[in-house]
C-alpha positions in Angstrom: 0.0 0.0 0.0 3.0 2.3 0.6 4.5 1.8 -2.6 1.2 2.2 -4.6 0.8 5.5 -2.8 4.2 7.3 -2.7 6.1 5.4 -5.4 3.9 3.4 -7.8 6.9 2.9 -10.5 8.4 1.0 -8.0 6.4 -1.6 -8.4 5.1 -0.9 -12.1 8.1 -4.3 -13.2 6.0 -6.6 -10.9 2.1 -5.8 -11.6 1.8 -9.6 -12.3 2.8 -11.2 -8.8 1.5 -7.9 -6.8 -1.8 -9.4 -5.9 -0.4 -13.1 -5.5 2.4 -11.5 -2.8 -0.6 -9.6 -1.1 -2.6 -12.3 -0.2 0.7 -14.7 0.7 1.8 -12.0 3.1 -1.6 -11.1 4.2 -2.4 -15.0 4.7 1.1 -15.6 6.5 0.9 -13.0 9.1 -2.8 -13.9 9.9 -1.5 -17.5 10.7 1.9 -16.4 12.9 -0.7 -13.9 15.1 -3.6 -16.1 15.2 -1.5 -18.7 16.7 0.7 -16.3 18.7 -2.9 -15.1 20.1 -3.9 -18.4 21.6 -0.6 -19.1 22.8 -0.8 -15.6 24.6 -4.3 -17.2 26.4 -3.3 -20.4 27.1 0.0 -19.5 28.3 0.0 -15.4 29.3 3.5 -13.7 29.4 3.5 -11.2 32.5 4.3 -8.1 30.6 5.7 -5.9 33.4 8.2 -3.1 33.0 11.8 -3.9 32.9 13.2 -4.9 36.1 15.8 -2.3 37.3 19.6 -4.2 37.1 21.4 -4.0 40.4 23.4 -1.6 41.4 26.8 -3.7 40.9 26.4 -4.6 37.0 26.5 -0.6 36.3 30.5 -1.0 36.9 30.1 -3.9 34.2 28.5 -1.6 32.5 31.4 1.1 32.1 33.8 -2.4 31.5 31.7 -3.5 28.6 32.2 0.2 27.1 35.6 0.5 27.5 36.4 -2.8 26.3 34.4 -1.6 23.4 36.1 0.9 22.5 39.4 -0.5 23.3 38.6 -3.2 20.4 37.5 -0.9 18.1 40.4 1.8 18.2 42.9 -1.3 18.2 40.6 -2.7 15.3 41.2 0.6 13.3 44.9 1.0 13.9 45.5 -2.5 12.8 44.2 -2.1 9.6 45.3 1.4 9.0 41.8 2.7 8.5 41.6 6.6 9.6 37.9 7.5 11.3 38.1 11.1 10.3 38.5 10.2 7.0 35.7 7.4 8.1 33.2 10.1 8.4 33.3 11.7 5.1 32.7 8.0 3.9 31.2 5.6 5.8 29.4 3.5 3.1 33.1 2.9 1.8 34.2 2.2 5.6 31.6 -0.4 5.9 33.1 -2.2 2.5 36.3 -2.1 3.9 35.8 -3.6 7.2 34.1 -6.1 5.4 36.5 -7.1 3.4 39.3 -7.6 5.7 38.8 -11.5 7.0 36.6 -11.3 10.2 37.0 -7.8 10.0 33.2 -7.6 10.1 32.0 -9.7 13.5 35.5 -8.5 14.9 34.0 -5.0 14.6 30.4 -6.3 15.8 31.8 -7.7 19.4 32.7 -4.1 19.2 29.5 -2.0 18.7 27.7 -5.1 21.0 29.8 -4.1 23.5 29.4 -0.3 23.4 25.8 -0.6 22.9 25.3 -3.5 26.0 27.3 -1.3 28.3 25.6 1.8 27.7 21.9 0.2 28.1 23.2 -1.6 31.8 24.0 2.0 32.5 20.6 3.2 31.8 18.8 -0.1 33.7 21.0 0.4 36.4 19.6 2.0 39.8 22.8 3.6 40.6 22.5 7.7 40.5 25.0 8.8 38.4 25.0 11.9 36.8 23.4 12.6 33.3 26.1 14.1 32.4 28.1 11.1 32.1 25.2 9.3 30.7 24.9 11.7 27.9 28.9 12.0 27.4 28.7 8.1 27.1 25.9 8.1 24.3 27.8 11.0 22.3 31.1 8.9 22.5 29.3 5.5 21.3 27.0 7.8 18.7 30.0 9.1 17.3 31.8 5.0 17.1 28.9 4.3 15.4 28.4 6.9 13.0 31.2 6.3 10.7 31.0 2.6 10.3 28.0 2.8 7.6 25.6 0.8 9.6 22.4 2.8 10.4 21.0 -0.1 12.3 23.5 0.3 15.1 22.6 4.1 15.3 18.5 3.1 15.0 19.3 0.2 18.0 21.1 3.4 20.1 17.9 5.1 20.0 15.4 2.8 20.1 16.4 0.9 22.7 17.6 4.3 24.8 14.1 5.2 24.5 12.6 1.9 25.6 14.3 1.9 28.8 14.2 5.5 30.0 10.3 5.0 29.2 10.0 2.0 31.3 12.0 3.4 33.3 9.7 6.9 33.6 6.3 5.3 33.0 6.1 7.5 29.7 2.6 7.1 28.1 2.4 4.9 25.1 1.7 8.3 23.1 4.7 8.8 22.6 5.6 5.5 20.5 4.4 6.9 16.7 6.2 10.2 16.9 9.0 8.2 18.3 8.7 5.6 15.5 8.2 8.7 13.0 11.6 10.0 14.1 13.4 6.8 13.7 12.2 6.5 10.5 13.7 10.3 9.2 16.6 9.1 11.1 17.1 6.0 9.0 16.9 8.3 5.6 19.0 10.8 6.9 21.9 8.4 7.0 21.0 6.5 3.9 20.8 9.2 2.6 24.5 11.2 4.3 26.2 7.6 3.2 25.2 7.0 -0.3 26.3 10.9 -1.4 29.5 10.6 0.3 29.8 7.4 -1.4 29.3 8.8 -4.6 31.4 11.8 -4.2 29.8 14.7 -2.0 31.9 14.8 1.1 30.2 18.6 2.1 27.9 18.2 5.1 26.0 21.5 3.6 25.1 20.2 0.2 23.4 17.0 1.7 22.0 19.0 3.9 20.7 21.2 1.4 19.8 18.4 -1.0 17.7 17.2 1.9 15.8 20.3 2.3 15.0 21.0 -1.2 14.2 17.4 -2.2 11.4 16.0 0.0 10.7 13.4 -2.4 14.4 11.6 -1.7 13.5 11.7 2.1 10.2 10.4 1.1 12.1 7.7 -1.3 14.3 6.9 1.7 11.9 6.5 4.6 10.2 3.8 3.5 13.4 1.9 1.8 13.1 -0.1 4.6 10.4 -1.7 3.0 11.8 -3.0 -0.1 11.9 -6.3 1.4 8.4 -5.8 -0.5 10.0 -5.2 -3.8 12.2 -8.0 -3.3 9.6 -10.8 -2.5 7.8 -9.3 -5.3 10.6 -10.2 -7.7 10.8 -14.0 -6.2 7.4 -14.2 -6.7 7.7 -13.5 -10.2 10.5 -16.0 -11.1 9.6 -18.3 -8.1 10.3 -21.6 -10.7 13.8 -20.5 -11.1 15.0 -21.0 -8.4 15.7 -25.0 -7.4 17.3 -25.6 -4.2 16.6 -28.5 -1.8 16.2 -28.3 1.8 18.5 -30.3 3.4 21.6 -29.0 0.8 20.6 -25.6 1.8 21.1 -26.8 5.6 24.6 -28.4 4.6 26.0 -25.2 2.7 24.7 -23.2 5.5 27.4 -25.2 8.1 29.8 -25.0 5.3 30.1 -21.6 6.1 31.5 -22.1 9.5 34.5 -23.7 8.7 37.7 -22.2 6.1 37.7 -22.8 2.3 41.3 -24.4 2.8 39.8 -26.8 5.4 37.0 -28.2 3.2 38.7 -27.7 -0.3 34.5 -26.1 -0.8 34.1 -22.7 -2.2 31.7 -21.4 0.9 28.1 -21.5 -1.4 25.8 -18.7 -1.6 23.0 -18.7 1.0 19.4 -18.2 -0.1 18.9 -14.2 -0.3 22.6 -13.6 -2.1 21.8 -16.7 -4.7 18.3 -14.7 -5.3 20.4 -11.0 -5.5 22.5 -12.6 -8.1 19.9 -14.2 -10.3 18.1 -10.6 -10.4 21.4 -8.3 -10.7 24.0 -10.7 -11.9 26.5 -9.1 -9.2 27.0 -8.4 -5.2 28.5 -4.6 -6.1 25.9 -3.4 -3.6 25.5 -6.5 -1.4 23.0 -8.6 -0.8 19.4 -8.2 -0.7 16.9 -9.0 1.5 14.2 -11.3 -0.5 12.4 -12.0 3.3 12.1 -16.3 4.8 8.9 -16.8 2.9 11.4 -17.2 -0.1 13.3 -20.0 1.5 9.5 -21.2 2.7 8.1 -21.5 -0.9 11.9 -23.1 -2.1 12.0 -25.5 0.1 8.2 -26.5 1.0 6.1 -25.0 -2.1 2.8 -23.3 -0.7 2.5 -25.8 2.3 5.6 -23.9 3.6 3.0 -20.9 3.6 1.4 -22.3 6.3 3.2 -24.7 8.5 6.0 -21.9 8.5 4.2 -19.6 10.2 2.5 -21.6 13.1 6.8 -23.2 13.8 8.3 -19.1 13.7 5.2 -17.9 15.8 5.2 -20.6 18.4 9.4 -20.1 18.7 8.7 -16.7 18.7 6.5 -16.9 21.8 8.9 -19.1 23.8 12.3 -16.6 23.2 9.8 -13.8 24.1 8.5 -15.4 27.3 12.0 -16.4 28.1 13.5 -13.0 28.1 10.3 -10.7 29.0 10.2 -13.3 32.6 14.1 -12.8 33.2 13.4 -12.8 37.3 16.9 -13.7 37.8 18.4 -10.7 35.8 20.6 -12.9 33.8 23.0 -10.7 31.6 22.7 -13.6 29.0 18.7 -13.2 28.1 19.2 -9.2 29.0 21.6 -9.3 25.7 19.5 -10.9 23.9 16.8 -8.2 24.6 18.8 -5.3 24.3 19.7 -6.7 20.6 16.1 -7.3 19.9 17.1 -10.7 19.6 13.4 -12.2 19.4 12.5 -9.8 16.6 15.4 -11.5 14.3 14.0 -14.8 14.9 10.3 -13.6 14.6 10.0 -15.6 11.0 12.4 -18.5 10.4 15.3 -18.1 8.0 17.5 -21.3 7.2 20.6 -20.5 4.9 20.9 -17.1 5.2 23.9 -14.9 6.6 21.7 -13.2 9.2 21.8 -16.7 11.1 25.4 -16.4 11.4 25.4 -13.1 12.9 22.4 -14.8 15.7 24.7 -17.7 16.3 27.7 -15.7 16.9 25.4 -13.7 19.5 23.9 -15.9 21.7 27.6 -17.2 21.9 29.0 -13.3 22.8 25.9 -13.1 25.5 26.9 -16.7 27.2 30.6 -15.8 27.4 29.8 -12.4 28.6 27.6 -13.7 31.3 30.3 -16.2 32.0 32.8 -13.1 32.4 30.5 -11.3 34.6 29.8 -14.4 37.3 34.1 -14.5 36.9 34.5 -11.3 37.7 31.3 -11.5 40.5 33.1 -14.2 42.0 36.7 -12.2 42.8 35.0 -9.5 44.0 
């Protein structure tokens, strides 16, 4: 409905799968909350506020940050990458520490740890200053900012504003404005990357190109939704695409382990076999063609259906799990900080996203094993 409002020629290439995609998605979602409903009546998750974290992990809090930052600085002095320069560039940034090997998750333990730490500081009950609260978000906003990754800088906010509100009691009024902001946010700094990229380094001209061009921020806001686009494509030239389940699984492992270990070229997952099939390259990345492509590839249209009721029953038992965290374990408060429930909301087998989860649960387990360590000397 966005698209055939604000950008109809974006969807002018697929007017022959548009209606099949809207009554897949509208069929899919009905079936993951109509069975997350009655799970919710059967078996009711207490939604109270956020417990406050005691006193004692706000000093974990300020470790977690400096070893943060300690990573990252040693990170970009390694590989001789300058963060002024990072700045003007980011988008190029990104590419860079991506293609350095484990450049990218070394980076991530980074921004996790920045991030983590700042959000025990703000559950914590101890009554330090704002001051130093606010110094601490400036330093970590300006870590992030130069790395290309507007999702770290969204998480920042988001979750910033989820806690103080718990925190406050702030009225639920004040989610859509919030959620309006965070998407102007999010095409602000597509839109600051992507000129830099291609050439303009002056914070005035984007700035002014901003102003004067309210149909780029319009564009931009709701690029977040191309997932739309995408699954609209895959609909289209769903019979191309032959890939069976269980090899899917096997090449997904495959990545785990080095090329000159396995004599294997590490395969394609799902979305970046997809990206190339449409573009023919990866000079932008990959795209995101949603799960219910890997659904239909693997299961046909029964994947439509049995998909949904699997995602929204695991969905339900990661939510309850962290929502009811009475023992304020720092392992399942992690996991919430990183929305961790919302990237596991819909299954995905073979795609690169699940590496990224995997390698997350492992960082929240060895930092809760770090903390009980360092609980026990003290």
């Amino acid at each position: 409905m966005i698209y055939f409002l604000l950008l109809p020629e974006k969807i002018s290439d697929y007017s022959n799968s548009i209606y099949e995609v809207g009554i897949v998605l509208n069929f899919i979602f009905f079936i993951w909350f109509f069975f997350y409903y009655i799970l919710q009546k059967i078996y009711p998750t207490n939604f109270n506020k956020l417990n406050l974290l005691p006193v004692n992990y706000h000093n974990y809090g300020i470790f977690l940050i400096f070893i943060g930052i300690l990573i990252y600085l040693i990170f970009f002095y390694i590989n001789q990458i300058n963060i002024f320069d990072a700045f003007y560039n980011p988008l190029a940034t990104r590419f860079q520490i991506i293609s350095i090997t484990g450049g990218y998750y070394f980076i991530k333990i980074s921004i996790w740890s920045m991030l983590n730490g700042f959000f025990f500081l703000l559950c914590s009950n101890n009554k330090e200053s704002k001051f130093q609260k606010l110094i601490l978000f400036m330093i970590i906003f300006l870590l992030l900012f130069p790395l290309g990754q507007k999702y770290n800088i969204l998480l920042l906010l988001f979750m910033s504003f989820v806690i103080i509100s718990q925190k406050k009691n702030f009225s639920a009024i004040y989610a859509l404005p919030i959620f309006i902001l965070l998407i102007i946010i999010n095409a602000f700094l597509t839109i600051y990357r992507e000129m830099n990229f291609f050439g303009t380094s002056n914070i005035s001209l984007i700035l002014n190109e901003i102003a004067n061009n309210y149909e780029l921020l319009i564009e931009k806001s709701i690029e977040r939704f191309d997932w739309f686009i995408n699954f609209c494509y895959f609909i289209q030239n769903k019979d191309l695409m032959d890939i069976s389940f269980l090899d899917s699984l096997k090449n997904f492992f495959l990545k785990f382990f080095p090329e000159s270990l396995t004599g294997i070229n590490k395969p394609h997952d799902v979305n970046t076999s997809i990206t190339l099939l449409k573009f023919g390259n990866l000079d932008y990345g990959t795209y995101d063609f949603t799960p219910f492509a890997e659904w239909y590839i693997y299961f046909s249209y029964p994947g439509f259906i049995f998909m949904p009721i699997i995602s929204s029953f695991f969905f339900f038992l990661i939510e309850k799990k962290i929502v009811n965290n009475k023992n304020h374990s720092i392992f399942w408060y992690i996991l919430y900080f990183n929305l961790f429930y919302i990237h596991i909301a819909f299954i995905g087998f073979n795609k690169i996203d699940n590496v990224e989860i995997i390698i997350l649960i492992a960082y929240s387990f060895l930092i809760s094993l770090i903390y009980n360590f360092l609980k026990k000397l003290t």
